[in-house]
C-alpha positions as CSV (number, residue, x, y, z in Angstrom):
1,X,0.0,0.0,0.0
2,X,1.3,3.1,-1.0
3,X,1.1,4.8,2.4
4,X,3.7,2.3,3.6
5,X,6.2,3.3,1.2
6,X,8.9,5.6,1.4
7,X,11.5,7.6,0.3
8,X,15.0,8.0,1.9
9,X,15.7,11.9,1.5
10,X,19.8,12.4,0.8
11,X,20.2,13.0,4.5
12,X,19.0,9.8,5.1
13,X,15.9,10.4,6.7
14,X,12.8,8.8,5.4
15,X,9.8,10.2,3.9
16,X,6.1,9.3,3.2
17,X,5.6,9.0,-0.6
18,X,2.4,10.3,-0.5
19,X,1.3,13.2,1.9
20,X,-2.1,15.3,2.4
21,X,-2.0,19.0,2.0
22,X,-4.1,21.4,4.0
23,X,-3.9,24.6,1.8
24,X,-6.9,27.0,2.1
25,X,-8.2,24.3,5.3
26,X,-9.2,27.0,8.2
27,X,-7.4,26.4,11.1
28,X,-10.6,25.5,13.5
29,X,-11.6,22.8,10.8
30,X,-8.0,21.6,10.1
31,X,-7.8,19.5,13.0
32,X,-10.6,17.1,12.4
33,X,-8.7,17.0,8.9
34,X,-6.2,15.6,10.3
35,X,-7.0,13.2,12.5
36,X,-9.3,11.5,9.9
37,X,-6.5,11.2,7.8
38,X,-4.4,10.0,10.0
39,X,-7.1,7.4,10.9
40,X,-7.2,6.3,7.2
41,X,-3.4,5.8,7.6
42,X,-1.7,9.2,6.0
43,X,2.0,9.4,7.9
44,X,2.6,12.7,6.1
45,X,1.1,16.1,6.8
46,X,2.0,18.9,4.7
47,X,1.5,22.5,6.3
48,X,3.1,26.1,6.0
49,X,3.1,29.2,8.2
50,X,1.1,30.9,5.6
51,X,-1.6,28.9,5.5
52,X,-2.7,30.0,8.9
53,X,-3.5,26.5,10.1
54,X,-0.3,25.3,12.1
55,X,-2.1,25.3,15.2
56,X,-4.9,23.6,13.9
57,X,-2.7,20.6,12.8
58,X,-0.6,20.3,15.7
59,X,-4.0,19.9,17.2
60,X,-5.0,16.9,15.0
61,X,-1.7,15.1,15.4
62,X,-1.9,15.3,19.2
63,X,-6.1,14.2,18.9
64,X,-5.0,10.9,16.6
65,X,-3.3,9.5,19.3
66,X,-0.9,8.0,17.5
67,X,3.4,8.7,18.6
68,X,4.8,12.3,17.1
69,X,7.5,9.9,15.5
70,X,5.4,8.1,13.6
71,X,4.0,11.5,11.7
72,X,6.0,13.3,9.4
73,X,5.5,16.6,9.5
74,X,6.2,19.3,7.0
75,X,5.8,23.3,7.5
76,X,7.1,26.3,5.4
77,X,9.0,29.4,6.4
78,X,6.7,32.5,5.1
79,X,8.0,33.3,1.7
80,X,8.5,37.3,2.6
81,X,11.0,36.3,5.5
82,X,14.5,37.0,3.8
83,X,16.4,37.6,7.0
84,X,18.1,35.5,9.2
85,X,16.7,37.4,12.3
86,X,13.0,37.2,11.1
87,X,13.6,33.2,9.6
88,X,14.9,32.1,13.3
89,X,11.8,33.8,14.9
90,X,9.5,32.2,12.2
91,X,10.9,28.9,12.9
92,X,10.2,29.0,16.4
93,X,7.3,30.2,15.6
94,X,6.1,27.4,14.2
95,X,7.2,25.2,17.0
96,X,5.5,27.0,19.3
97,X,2.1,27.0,17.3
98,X,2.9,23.2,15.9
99,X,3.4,22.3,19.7
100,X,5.8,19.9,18.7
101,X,9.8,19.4,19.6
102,X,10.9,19.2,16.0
103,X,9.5,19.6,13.0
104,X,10.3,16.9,10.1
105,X,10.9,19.2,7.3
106,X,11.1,22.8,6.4
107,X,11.0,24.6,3.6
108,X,11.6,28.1,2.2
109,X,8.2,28.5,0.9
110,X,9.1,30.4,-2.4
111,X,12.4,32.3,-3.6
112,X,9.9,35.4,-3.9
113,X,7.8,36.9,-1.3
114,X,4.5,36.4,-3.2
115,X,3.9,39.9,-4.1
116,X,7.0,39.1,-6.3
117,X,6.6,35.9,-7.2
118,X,7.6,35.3,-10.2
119,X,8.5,39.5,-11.4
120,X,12.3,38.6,-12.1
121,X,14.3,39.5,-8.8
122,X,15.3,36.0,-7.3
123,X,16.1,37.9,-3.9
124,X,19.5,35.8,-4.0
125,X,20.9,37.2,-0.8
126,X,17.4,37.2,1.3
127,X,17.4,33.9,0.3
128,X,20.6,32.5,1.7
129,X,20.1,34.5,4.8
130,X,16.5,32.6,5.3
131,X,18.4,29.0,4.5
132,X,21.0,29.9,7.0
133,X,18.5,30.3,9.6
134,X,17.4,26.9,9.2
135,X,20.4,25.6,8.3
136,X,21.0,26.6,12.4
137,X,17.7,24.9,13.4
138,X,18.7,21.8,11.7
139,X,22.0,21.6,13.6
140,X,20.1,22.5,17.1
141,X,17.9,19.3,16.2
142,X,14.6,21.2,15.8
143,X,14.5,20.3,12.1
144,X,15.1,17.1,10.8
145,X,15.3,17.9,7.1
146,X,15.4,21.2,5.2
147,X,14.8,21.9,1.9
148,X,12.9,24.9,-0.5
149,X,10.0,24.8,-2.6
150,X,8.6,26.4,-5.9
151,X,12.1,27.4,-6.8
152,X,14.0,27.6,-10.2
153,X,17.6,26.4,-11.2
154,X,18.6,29.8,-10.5
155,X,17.2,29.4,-7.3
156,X,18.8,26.2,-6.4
157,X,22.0,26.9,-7.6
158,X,21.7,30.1,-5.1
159,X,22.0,27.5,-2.2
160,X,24.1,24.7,-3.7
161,X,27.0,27.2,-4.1
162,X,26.8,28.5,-1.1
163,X,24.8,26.1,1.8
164,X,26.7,24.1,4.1
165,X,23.2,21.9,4.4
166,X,22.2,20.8,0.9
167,X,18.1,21.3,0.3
168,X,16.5,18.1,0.2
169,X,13.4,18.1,-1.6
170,X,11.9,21.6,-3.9
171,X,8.1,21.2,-4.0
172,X,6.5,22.4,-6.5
173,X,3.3,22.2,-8.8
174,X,3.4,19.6,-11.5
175,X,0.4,17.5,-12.4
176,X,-1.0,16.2,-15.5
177,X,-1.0,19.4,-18.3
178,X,2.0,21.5,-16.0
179,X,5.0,18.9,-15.3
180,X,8.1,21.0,-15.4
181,X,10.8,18.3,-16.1
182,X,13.4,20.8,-16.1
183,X,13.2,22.1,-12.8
184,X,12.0,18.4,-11.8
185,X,15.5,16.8,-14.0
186,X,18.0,19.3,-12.3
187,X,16.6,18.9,-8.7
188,X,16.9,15.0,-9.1
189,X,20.3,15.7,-10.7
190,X,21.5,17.6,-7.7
191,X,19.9,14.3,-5.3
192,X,17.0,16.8,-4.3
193,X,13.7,15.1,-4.1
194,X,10.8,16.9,-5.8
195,X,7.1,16.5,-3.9
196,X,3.7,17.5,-6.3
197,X,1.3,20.0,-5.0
198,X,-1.7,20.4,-6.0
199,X,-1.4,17.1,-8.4
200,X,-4.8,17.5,-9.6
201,X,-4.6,20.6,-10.3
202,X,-6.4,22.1,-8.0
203,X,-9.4,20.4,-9.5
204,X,-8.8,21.5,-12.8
205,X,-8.5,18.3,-14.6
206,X,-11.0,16.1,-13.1
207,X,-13.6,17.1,-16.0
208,X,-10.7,16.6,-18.8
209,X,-12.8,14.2,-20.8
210,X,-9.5,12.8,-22.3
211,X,-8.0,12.2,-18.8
212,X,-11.7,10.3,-17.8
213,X,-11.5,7.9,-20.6
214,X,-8.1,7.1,-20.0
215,X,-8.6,6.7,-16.0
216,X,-11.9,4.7,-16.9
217,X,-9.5,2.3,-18.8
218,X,-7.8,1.2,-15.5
219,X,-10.7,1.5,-13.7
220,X,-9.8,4.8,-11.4
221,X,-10.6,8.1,-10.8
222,X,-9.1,10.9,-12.8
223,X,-8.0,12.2,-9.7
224,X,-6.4,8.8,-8.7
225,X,-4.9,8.5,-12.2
226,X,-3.1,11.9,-12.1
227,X,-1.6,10.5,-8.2
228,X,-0.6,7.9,-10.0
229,X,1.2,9.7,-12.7
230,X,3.4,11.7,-10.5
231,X,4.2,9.0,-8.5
232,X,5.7,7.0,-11.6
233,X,8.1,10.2,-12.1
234,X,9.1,9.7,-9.1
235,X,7.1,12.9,-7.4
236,X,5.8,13.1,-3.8
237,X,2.1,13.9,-4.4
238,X,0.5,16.2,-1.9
239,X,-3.3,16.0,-2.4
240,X,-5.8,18.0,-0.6
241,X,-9.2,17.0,0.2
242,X,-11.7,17.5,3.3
243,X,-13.8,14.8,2.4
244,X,-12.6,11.3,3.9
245,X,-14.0,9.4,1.1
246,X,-11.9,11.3,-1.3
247,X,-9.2,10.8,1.2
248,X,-9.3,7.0,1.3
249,X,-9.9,7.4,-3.0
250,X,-6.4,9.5,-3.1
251,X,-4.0,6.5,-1.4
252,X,-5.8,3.8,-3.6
253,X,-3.5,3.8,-6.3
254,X,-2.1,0.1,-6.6
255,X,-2.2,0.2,-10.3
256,X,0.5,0.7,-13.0
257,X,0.4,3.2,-15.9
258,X,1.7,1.7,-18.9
259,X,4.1,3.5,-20.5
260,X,2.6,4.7,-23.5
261,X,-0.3,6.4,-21.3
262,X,2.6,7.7,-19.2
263,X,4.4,9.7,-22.2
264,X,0.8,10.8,-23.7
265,X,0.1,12.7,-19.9
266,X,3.7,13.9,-20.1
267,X,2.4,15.7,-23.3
268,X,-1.0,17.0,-22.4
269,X,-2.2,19.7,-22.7
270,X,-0.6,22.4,-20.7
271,X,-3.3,25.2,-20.7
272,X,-4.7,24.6,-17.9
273,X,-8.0,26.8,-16.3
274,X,-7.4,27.2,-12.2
275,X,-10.4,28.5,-11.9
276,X,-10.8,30.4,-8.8
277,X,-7.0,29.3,-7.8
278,X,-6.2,31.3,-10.8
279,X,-5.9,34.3,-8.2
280,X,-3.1,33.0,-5.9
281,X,0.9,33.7,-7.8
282,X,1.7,30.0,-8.0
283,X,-1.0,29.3,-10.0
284,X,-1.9,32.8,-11.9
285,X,1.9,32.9,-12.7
């Protein structure tokens, strides 16, 4: 079952293949969230400080009853904290509102602060001072794993050529219609494991009628067939749902894409309608 499987990140700690995201989950409804998941058997719980729901899903962990060491737990440093001083704070920040010891893995939650993202300034400097910061929390034992997300080679290359701690894993949005191999080949490259959010695309794809003829051929969802896609490319898919059907519907994914179907969703289309997402920077560009 795919919720048994792992990764081994290039520090040697071991990840969740699969994981469930909480964007846009309030924080007084995130804790139910969680705890049904966990219930279902998720070991992976994606967060960030900008979602506004930390508390919330240090709430659920603690309500599932199950040991803090058999959760892995992910949380993001704000994207518009690009100095050390204001990254340290942030980071106990999060422990504080997590309630937790340690935190599993943390990520700088975009190169750009998001009324930037994506304008041209890669805030290079602010960027390194941020990955220092938890470069220091790693090292005191209150991060297990560090690592960056939605950035570019430019980006990376930023902290490889400078880091003492190597990032490892960039997450960033790839499903079916939006898989950028480039950033996905040169992370691998560089041993850096790349997770999927939003791998249904925020929705966007479940009424592709191409993608629900093919998904009807194996007998799946097109929501379970785009899980499965970016798990054979070796992605860490981070769906997000609030219904525990869906929940238990997203891990059910023993099947195997064959490989022509594989290189025909590498190809799909890539204009893609977000919808009402369309208004956040990751997905309005």
């Amino acid at each position: 079952m795919i919720l048994e499987e792992t990764f081994a990140l290039s520090n040697g700690v071991t990840i969740p293949k699969l994981g469930l995201g909480t964007w846009l989950v309030p924080d007084d409804e995130v804790a139910g969230l969680v705890r049904n998941a966990i219930e279902i058997g998720y070991r992976h719980i994606d967060t960030a400080q900008a979602y506004g729901n930390e508390r919330g899903v240090g709430e659920g962990l603690r309500a599932s009853g199950i040991a803090r060491d058999e959760i892995f737990l992910t949380t993001k440093l704000a994207a518009e904290s690009k100095s050390f001083a204001d990254a340290r704070s942030r980071i106990d920040g999060s422990l504080v509102a997590l309630a937790v010891d340690h935190i599993d893995l943390m990520l700088i939650h975009s190169p750009q602060p998001w009324s930037e993202f994506r304008k041209g300034e890669h805030f290079l400097e602010g960027n390194l001072e941020a990955w220092r910061a938890l470069e220091e929390a790693h090292a005191a034992g209150k991060v297990r794993a560090i690592g960056v997300s939605n950035f570019e080679r430019v980006d990376l290359d930023n902290i490889l050529d400078n880091a003492t701690v190597r990032p490892t894993v960039n997450q960033i949005l790839a499903h079916v219609g939006n898989t950028p191999f480039d950033v996905i080949d040169y992370s691998k490259s560089k041993d850096i494991l790349v997770e999927a959010y939003s791998p249904v695309a925020h929705g966007a794809v479940l009424n592709n009628r191409n993608l629900a003829a093919m998904a009807e051929g194996y007998g799946v969802s097109v929501a379970q067939l785009c899980i499965r896609y970016c798990l054979q490319l070796g992605l860490v898919p981070l769906p997000k749902t609030t219904n525990p059907a869906h929940m238990r519907a997203n891990v059910a994914v023993d099947f195997t894409i064959s490989d022509t179907d594989m290189e025909t969703l590498m190809n799909a289309d890539r204009d893609t309608d977000y919808g009402e997402a369309s208004k956040f920077p990751v997905f309005g560009g």
